[in-house]
N, C-alpha and C positions, 0 to 999 in steps of 0.2 A: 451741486454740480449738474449741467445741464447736460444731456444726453444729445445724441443727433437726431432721433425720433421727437425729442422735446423743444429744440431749435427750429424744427421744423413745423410745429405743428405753433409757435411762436411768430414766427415768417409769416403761415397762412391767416393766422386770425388775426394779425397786424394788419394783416393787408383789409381782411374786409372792415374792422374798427375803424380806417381808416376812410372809407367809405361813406362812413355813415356820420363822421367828425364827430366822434363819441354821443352819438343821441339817442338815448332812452329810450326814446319812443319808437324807435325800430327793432325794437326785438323783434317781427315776424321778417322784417329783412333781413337780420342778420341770422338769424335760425336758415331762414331759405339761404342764406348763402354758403352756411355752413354746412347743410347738407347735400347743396351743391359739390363743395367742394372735399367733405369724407366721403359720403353716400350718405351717411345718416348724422345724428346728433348724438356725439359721444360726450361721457358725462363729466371729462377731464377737460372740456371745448367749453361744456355749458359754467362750469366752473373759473374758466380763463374771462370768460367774457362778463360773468357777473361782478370779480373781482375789479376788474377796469372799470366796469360804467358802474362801479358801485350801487348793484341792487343786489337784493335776494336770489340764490339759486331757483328759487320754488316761482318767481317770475317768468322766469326760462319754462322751466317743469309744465308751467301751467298752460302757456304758449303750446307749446310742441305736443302736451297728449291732449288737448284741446281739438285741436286741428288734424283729420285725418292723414292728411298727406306729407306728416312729419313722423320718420322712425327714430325711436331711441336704441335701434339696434341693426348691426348692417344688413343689409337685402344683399340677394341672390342676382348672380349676372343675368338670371330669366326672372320677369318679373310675372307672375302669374295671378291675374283677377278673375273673378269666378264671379257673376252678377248672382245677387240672389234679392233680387226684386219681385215684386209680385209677381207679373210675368214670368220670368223666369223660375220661380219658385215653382209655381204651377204647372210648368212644364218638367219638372224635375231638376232644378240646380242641386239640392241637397244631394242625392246618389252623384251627381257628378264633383262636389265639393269634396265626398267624403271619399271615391275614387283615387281622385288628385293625392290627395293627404295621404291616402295609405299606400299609391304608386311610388310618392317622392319619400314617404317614412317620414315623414314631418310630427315630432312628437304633441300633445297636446299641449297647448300653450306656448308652441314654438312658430314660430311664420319662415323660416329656411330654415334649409335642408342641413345637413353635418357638413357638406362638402363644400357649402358656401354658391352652388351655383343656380339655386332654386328658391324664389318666395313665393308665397301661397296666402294669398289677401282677399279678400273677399267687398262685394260694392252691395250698395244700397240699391244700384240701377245706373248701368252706364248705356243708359239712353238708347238704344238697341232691343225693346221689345220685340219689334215684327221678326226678329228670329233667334225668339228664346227658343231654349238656354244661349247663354253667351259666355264665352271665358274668352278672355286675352290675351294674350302674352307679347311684353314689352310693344305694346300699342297698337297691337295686331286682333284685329277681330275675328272670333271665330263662331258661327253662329249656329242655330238647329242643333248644339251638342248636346250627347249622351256619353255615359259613363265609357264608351267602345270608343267614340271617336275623341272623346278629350283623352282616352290613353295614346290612341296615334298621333294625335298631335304631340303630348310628351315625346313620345319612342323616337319621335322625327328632332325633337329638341336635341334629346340625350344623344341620339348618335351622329349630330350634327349636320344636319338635314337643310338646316332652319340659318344657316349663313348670316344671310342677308339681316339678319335683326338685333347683330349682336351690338 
C-alpha cells in the first residue's frame, strides 16, 4: 500500500524519468534534477530511479559523492561557504571556519544545524582572493572576514536581518 508521501515522491520522479526518456546515461541530470527538486538526493529517490533504468544503486552513489555539489543529506534554508583556499587560509579561514561551527553547534561530521536552517560547507577557493577570508551565505559574498564579523553576519541571519536572501 502506497502512502501519500510515497505517491508523491512517484509523481516527482516520473516526471523527471520522463525527461530523460529513460536514458542511462543521464544520471548527472537526473541527480541534478532530483536535487533540484527534494534539496538534496535521498536514498529512497536513488533507489526509485535505479530500479527503473535498471542499473546498480552504487551508479547513482558514485555520481553524487563524486561531484561536490551533490548532497546526500538535506541542507539548511542558509547556505554557508567558508573558502579555505590558499589565500584565504593565510589570512585566517580556519579560526573563522571553526567560529561558524561552534556559533551554529554543528556537530562534527554534521554540515546543518539540528533545527534544519543552517549549512556549513566549506570551498577549495571561490575565486575571491583580493578579499580573503571570504564566506558566503546563499550567494552572497562577504569578504576581509574574521571570526567577529562572520559572527555578525550569523546574528544578522539568525534574527532575521538578512530578508532579502532567503
Amino acid at each position: 500500500m502506497q502512502t501519500r508521501e510515497s505517491n508523491m515522491i512517484d509523481r516527482k520522479c516520473q516526471g523527471i524519468l520522463e525527461r530523460y526518456y529513460n536514458d542511462k546515461g543521464s544520471v548527472i541530470s537526473i541527480l541534478q534534477d532530483v536535487q533540484d527538486e527534494f534539496g538534496y538526493i535521498p536514498e529512497d529517490v536513488v533507489s526509485w530511479f535505479a530500479e527503473r533504468l535498471n542499473i546498480p544503486d552504487s551508479n547513482f552513489y558514485g555520481v553524487a559523492t563524486f561531484y561536490p555539489q551533490f548532497y546526500l543529506k538535506p541542507r539548511g534554508k542558509y547556505i554557508i561557504t567558508a573558502c579555505i583556499g590558499t589565500a584565504c587560509h593565510v589570512k585566517g579561514a580556519e579560526p573563522i571556519l571553526n567560529s561558524i561551527r561552534a556559533d551554529l553547534a554543528i556537530a562534527d561530521g554534521e554540515v546543518t544545524t539540528p533545527d534544519g536552517n543552517f549549512s556549513l560547507e566549506s570551498s577549495g577557493c571561490v575565486g575571491a582572493c583580493s578579499i580573503a577570508p571570504v564566506v558566503i551565505v546563499n550567494k552572497k559574498v562577504y569578504g576581509n572576514m574574521s571570526p567577529e564579523s562572520a559572527m555578525k553576519v550569523l546574528s544578522d541571519f539568525q534574527s532575521g536581518n538578512c530578508d532579502d536572501l532567503q
